[in-house]
C-alpha positions as a printed NumPy array, in Angstrom:
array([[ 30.733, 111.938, -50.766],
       [ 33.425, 111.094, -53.254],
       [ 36.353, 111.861, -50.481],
       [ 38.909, 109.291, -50.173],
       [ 37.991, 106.495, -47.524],
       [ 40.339, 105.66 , -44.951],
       [ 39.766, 102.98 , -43.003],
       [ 42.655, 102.838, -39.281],
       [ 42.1  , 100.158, -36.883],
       [ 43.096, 100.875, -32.914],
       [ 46.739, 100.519, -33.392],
       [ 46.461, 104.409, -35.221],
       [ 43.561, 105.826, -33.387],
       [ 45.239, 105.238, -30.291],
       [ 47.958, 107.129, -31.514],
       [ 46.013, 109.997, -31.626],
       [ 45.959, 109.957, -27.405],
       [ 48.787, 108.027, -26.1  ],
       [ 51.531, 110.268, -25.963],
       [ 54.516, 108.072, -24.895],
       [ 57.78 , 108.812, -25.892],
       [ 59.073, 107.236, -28.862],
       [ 55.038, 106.104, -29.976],
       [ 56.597, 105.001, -33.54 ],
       [ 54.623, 106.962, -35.991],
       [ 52.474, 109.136, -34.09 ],
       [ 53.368, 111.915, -36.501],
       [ 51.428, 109.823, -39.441],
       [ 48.13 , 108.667, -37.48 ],
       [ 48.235, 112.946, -36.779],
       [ 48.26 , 113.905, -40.07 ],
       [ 45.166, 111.275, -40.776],
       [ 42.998, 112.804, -38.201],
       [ 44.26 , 116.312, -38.547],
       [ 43.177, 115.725, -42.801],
       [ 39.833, 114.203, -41.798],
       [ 38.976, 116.791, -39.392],
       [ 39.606, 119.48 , -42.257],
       [ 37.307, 116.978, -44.427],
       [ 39.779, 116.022, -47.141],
       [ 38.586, 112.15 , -46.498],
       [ 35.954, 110.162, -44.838],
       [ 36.985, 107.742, -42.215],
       [ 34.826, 104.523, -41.447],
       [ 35.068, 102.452, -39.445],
       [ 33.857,  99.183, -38.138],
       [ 31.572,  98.685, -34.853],
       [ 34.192,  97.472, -33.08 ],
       [ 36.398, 100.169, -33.101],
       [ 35.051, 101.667, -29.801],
       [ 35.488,  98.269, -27.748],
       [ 39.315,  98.066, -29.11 ],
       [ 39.77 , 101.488, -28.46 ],
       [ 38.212, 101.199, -24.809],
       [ 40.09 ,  98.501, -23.819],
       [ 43.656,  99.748, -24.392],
       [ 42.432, 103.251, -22.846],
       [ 41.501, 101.605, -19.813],
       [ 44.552,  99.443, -19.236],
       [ 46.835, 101.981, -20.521],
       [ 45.818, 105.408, -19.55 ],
       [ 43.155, 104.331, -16.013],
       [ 43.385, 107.532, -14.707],
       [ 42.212, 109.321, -18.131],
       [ 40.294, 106.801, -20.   ],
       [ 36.852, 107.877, -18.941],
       [ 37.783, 111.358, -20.511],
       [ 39.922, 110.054, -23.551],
       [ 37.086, 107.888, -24.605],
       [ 34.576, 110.565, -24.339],
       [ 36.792, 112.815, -27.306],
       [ 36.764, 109.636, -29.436],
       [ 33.261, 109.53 , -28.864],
       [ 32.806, 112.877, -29.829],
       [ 34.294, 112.274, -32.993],
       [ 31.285, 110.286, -34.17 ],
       [ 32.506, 108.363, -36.608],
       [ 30.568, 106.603, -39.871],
       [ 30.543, 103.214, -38.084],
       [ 29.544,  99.756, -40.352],
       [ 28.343,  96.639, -38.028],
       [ 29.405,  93.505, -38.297],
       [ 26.234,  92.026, -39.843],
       [ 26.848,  93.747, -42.949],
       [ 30.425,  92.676, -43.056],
       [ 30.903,  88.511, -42.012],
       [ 30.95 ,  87.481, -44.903],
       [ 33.725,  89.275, -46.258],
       [ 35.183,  89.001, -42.67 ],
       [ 35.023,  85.364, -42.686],
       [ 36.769,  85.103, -46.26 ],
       [ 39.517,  87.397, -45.231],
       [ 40.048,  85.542, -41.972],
       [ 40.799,  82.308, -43.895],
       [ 42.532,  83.514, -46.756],
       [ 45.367,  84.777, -44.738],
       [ 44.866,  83.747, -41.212],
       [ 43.845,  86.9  , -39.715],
       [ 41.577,  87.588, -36.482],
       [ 38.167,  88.51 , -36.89 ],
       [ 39.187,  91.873, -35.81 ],
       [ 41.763,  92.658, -37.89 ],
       [ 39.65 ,  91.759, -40.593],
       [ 36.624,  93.757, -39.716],
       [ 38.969,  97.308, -40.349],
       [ 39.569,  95.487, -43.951],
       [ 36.033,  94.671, -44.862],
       [ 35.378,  97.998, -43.973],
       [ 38.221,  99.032, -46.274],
       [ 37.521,  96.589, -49.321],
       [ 33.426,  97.568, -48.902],
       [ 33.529, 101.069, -49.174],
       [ 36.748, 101.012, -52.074],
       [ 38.91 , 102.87 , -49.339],
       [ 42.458, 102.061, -47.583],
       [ 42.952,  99.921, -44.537],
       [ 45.635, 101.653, -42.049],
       [ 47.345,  99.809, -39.481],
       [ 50.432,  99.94 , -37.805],
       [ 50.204,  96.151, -37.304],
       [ 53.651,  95.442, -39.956],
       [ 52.652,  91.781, -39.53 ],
       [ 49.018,  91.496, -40.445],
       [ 49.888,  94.307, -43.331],
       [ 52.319,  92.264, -45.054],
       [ 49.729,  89.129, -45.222],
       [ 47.121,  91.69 , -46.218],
       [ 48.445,  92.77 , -49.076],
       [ 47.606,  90.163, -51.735],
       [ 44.078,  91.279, -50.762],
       [ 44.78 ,  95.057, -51.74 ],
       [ 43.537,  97.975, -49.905],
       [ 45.85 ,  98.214, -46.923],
       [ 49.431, 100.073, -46.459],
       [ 51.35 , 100.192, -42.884],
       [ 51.197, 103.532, -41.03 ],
       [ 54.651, 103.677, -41.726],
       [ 54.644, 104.086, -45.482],
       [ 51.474, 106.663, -45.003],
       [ 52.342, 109.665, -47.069]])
């Protein structure tokens, strides 16, 4: 496949469900899913996507988790483990101080030439010497 990769964490997936009012942005993670869905890019992402996702779902939404997490199952996602990633993890995580998940969504990003989405502002602006990552806010 020679479709454009995009790599968003939890902070934009979970856009895609929560539907508070005011979710800054939910307009942009919409138009990423709504564009892979009609296969104009490839979204991968890493392994620990589901546990992020899960989490927030459960504390969030309680009383529709079980069923939210079943439609982000169902999107079955091209999913890269960890293994295949620490090392570039690891270097990310000390170049700019970043959490091992935060950089996991980047390796995935830097590994497969693709862009990192997040609507994390902070970890995107000490991303950005490393190249391929933009805010959700400046998706176009």
């Amino acid at each position: 496949m020679n479709d454009p990769v995009i790599v968003p964490d939890a902070s934009v997936l979970l856009k895609w469900s929560l539907d508070s009012a005011g979710e800054k942005d939910q307009d942009k993670a919409l138009v990423i899913r709504q564009r892979w869905l009609a296969g104009r890019h490839r979204i991968i992402l890493p392994s620990i996507w589901a546990y992020e996702v899960g989490n927030i779902l459960g504390r969030q939404q309680p009383g529709l988790a079980r069923e939210l997490f079943e439609i982000y199952m169902g999107y079955q996602f091209e999913e890269e483990s960890a293994s295949n990633l620490f090392a570039s993890i690891f270097d990310i995580m000390n170049a700019i101080d970043a959490t091992f998940y935060d950089a996991s969504y980047h390796s995935v990003a830097l590994k497969h030439h693709g862009t990192y989405v997040s609507a994390d502002d902070k970890y995107v602006r000490k991303a950005l010497s490393i190249g391929h990552v933009i805010a959700l806010r400046d998706w176009q």
